[in-house]
C-alpha positions as CSV (number, residue, x, y, z in Angstrom):
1,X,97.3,40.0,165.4
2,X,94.5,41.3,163.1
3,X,93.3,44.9,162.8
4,X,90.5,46.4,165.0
5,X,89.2,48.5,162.1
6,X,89.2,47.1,159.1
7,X,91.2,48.5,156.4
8,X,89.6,48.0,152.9
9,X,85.8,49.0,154.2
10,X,87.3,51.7,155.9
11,X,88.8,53.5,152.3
12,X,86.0,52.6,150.8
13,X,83.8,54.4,153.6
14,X,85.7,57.8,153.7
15,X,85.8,57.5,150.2
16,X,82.3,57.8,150.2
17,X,81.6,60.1,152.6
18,X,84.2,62.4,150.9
19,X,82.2,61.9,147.6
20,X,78.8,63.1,149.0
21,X,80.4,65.8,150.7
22,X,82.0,67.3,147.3
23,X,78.7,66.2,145.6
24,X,77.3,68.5,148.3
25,X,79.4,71.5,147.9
26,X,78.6,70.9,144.0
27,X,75.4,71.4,144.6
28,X,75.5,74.5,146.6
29,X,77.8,75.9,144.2
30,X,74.9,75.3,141.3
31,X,72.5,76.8,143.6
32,X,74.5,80.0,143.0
33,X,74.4,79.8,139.3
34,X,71.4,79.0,139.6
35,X,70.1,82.4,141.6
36,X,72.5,84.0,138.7
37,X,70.6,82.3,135.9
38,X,67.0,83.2,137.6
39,X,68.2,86.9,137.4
40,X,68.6,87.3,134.6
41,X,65.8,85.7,133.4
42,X,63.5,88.2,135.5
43,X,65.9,91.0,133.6
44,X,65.0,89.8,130.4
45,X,60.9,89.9,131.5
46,X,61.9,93.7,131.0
47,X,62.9,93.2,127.7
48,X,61.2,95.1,124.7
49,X,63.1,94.1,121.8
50,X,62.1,90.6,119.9
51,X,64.9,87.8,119.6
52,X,64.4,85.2,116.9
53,X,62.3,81.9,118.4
54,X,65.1,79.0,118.6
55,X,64.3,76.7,115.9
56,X,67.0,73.9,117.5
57,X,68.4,73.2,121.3
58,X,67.0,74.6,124.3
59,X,67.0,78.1,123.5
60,X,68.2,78.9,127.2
61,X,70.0,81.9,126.7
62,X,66.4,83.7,125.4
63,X,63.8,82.6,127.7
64,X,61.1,85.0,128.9
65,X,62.2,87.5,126.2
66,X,59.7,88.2,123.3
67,X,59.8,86.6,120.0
68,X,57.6,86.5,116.7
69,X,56.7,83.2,114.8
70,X,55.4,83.2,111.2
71,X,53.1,79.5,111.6
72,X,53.2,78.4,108.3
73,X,51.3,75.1,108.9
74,X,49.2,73.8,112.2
75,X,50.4,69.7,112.1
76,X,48.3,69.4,115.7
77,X,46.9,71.6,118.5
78,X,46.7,69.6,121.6
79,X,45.2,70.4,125.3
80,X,47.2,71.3,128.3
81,X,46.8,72.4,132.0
82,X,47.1,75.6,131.6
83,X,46.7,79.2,133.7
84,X,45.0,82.5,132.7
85,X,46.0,85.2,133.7
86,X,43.7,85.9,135.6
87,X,45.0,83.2,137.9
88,X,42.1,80.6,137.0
89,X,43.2,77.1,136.2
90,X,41.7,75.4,133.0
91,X,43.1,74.6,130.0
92,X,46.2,75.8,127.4
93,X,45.5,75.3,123.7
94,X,49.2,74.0,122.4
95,X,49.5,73.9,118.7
96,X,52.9,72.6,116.8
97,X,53.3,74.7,113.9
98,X,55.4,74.2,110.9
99,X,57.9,76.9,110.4
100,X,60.0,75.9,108.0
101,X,61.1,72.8,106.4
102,X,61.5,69.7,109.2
103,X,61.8,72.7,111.9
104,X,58.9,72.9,114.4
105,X,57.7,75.4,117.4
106,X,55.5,74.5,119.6
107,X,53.0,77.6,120.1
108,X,50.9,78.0,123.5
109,X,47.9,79.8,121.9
110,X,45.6,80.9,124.7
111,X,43.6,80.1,127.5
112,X,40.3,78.6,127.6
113,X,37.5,76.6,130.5
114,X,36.7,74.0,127.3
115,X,38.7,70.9,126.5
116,X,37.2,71.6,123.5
117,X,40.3,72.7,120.2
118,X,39.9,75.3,118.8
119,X,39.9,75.7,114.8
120,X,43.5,77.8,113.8
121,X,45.2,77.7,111.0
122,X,47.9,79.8,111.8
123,X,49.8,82.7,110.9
124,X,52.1,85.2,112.4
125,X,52.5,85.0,116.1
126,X,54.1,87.0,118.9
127,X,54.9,86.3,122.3
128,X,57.0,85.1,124.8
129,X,59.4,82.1,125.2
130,X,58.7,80.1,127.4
131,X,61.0,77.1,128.5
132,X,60.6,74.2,126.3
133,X,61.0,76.1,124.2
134,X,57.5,77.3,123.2
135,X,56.0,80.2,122.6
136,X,53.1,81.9,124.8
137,X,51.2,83.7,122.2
138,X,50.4,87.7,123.7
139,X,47.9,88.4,122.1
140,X,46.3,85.0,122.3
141,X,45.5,83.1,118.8
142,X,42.2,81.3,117.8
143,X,39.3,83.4,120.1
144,X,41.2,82.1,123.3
145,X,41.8,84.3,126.1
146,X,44.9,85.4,127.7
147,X,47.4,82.9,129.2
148,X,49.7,83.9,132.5
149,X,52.7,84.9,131.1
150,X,55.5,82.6,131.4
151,X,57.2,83.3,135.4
152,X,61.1,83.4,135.9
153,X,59.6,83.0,139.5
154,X,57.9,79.4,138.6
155,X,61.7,77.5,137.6
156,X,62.9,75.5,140.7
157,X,66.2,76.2,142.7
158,X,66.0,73.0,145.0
159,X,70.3,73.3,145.0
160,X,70.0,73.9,149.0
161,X,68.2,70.9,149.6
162,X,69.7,68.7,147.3
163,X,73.4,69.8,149.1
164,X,71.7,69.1,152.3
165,X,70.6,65.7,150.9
166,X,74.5,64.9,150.2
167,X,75.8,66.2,153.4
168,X,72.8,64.2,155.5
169,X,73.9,60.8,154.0
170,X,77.8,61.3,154.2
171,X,76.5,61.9,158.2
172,X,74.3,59.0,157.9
173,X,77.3,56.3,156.6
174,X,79.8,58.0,158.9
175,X,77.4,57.0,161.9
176,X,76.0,53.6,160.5
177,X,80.1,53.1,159.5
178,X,80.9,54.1,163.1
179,X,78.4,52.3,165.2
180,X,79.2,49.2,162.6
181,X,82.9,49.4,163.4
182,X,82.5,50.2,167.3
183,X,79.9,46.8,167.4
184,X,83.0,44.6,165.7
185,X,85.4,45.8,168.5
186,X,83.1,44.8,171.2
187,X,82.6,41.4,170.0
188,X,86.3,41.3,169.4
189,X,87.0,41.9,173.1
């Protein structure tokens, strides 16, 4: 006498659906460290004190804090969608500047209506850091105005959908699973 339900799809089913469900409780747990992260980051908009730019990596751990940059050389300035501050959408001036040997920071230098670069030749910069990294030059550089400074508030936290995501398609293989199995015992009686 053979099995009603079949044995092999069935592990590999539950196995499944017991994936996207811990895939699903992963994600909500990221969605806490994630509100954690997003803190702080609006803590360190209140900071004063300048942390050095990070030459190499990410640079995660200092976003949004301020930062100075000595551009020793402009290798290219290139034009970006960009926001004043002012709310009006236009264009960022983004220049990579040489600041040291083989090390490079990409610097967003100011606001401006005009696709047009502008001439700059560098120099020391402050600002903010900005993820990327880069830094958003306050006061702007090259005659541009300001850009909207950089927006803890703007960084994603899509953690909640993405566990609802996993939770919807283990419910999804459980009922395509179930109405698959139900069908063979019909035929089978």
């Amino acid at each position: 006498m053979t099995s009603r339900i079949p044995i092999i799809p069935t592990i590999i089913v539950v196995a499944a659906i017991i994936t996207m469900i811990g895939l699903g409780i992963w994600q909500l747990g990221r969605m806490d460290e994630k509100e954690a992260m997003l803190a702080a980051y609006s803590e360190a908009t209140q900071e004063i004190d300048t942390v050095p730019f990070p030459i190499s990596g990410e640079g995660k751990d200092v976003w949004f804090r301020q930062s100075t940059i000595e551009c020793v050389d402009v290798t290219n300035i290139e034009t970006v969608a960009g926001t004043s501050d002012k709310g009006q959408k236009g264009w960022a001036q983004r220049a990579t500047c040489a600041v040291g040997e083989n090390s490079t920071v990409l610097v967003d230098l100011g606001y401006s209506r005009s696709l047009q670069t502008p001439q700059w030749t560098g120099g020391t910069v402050a600002g903010v850091i900005a993820p990327g990294p880069r830094l958003v030059a306050n006061p702007p550089q090259a005659g541009l105005q300001p850009l909207a400074k950089p927006d803890p508030s703007s960084l994603p936290n899509n953690h909640l959908a993405y566990a609802g995501q996993w939770f919807f398609f283990a419910l999804t293989a459980l009922l395509i699973y179930g109405f698959a199995v139900r069908s063979r015992i019909r035929k089978k009686d």
